[in-house]
C-alpha positions in Angstrom: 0.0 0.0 0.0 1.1 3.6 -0.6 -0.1 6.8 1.3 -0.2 9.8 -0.4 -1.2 13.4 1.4 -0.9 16.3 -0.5 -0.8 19.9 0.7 -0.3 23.7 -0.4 -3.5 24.5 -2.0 -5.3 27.6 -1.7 -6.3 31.1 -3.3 -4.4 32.9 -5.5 -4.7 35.7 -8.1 -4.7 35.2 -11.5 -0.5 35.5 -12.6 0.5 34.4 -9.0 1.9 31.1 -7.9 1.7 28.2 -5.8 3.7 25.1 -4.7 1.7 22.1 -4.2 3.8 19.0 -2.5 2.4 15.1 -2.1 4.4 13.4 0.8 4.1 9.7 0.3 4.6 6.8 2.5 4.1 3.3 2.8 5.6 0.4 0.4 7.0 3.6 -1.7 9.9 1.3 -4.0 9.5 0.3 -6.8 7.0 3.2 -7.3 6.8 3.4 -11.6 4.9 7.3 -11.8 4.1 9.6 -10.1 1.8 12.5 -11.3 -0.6 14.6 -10.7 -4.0 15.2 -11.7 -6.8 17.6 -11.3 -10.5 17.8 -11.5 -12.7 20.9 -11.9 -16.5 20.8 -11.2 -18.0 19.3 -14.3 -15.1 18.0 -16.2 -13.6 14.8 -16.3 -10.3 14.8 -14.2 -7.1 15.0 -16.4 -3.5 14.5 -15.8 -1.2 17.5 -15.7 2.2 16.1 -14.9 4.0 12.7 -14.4 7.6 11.7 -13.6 9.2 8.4 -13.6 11.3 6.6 -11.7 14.0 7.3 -13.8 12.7 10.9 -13.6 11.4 11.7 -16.7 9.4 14.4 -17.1 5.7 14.8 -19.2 3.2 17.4 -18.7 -0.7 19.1 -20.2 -0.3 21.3 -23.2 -2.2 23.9 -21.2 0.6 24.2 -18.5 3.6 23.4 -20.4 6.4 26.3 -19.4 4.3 27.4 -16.1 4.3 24.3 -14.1 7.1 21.9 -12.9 7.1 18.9 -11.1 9.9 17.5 -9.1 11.1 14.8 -6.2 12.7 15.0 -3.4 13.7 10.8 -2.9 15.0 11.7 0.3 12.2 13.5 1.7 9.7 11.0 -0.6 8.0 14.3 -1.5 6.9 15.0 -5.2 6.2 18.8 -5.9 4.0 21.2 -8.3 5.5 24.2 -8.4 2.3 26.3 -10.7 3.5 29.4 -11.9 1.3 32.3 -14.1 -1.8 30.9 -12.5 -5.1 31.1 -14.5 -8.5 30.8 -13.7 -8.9 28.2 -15.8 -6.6 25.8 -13.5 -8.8 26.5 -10.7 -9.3 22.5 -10.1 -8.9 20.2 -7.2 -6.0 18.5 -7.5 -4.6 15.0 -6.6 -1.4 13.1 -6.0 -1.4 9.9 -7.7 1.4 6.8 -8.0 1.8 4.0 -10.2 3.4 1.3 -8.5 3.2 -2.5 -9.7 0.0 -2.4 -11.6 -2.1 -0.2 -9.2 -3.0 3.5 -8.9 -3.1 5.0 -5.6 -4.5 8.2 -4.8 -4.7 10.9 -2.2 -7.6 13.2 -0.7 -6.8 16.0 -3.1 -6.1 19.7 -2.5 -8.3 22.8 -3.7 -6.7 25.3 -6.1 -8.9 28.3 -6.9 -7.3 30.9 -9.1 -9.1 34.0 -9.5 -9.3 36.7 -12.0 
């Protein structure tokens, strides 16, 4: 099993920023992807940004050159950082890992961008 709890959500203005992290625990090796997702009201949840265990990198059209994600193996932390925020990311978003075949999910984190 793998725990995930994300955190650093909130409000921001539209052209601001925000650092979301997902601290995960648990049977964490041999974890494949990590990534995370997000899911406005209405609309089918999408993924925005992945990395490997080898620690490639993939992202959304929509958010390519204004978010980044990275890990921190030591602290098992995997990181948003959202840049030039719009209202249209304004989303909850979720932590997810790939490990062995199963997804694994945490409680999710409201981001509300406004304009």
């Amino acid at each position: 099993q793998v725990q995930l709890v994300e955190s650093g959500g909130g409000l921001v203005q539209a052209g601001g920023s925000l650092k979301l992290a997902c601290a995960a625990s648990g049977s964490i090796f041999s974890i494949d992807v990590m990534a995370w997702y997000r899911q406005a009201p209405g609309k089918q949840r999408e993924v925005v940004a992945t990395i490997t265990s080898g620690g490639s990198t993939n992202y959304l059209d929509s958010v390519k050159g204004r978010f980044t994600i990275s890990r921190d193996i030591a602290k098992n932390t995997v990181y948003l950082q959202m840049n030039n925020l719009k209202p249209e990311d304004t989303a909850v978003y979720l932590c997810n890992a790939y490990r062995e075949l199963k997804n694994y999910w945490g409680q999710g984190t409201q981001v509300t961008v406004s304009s």
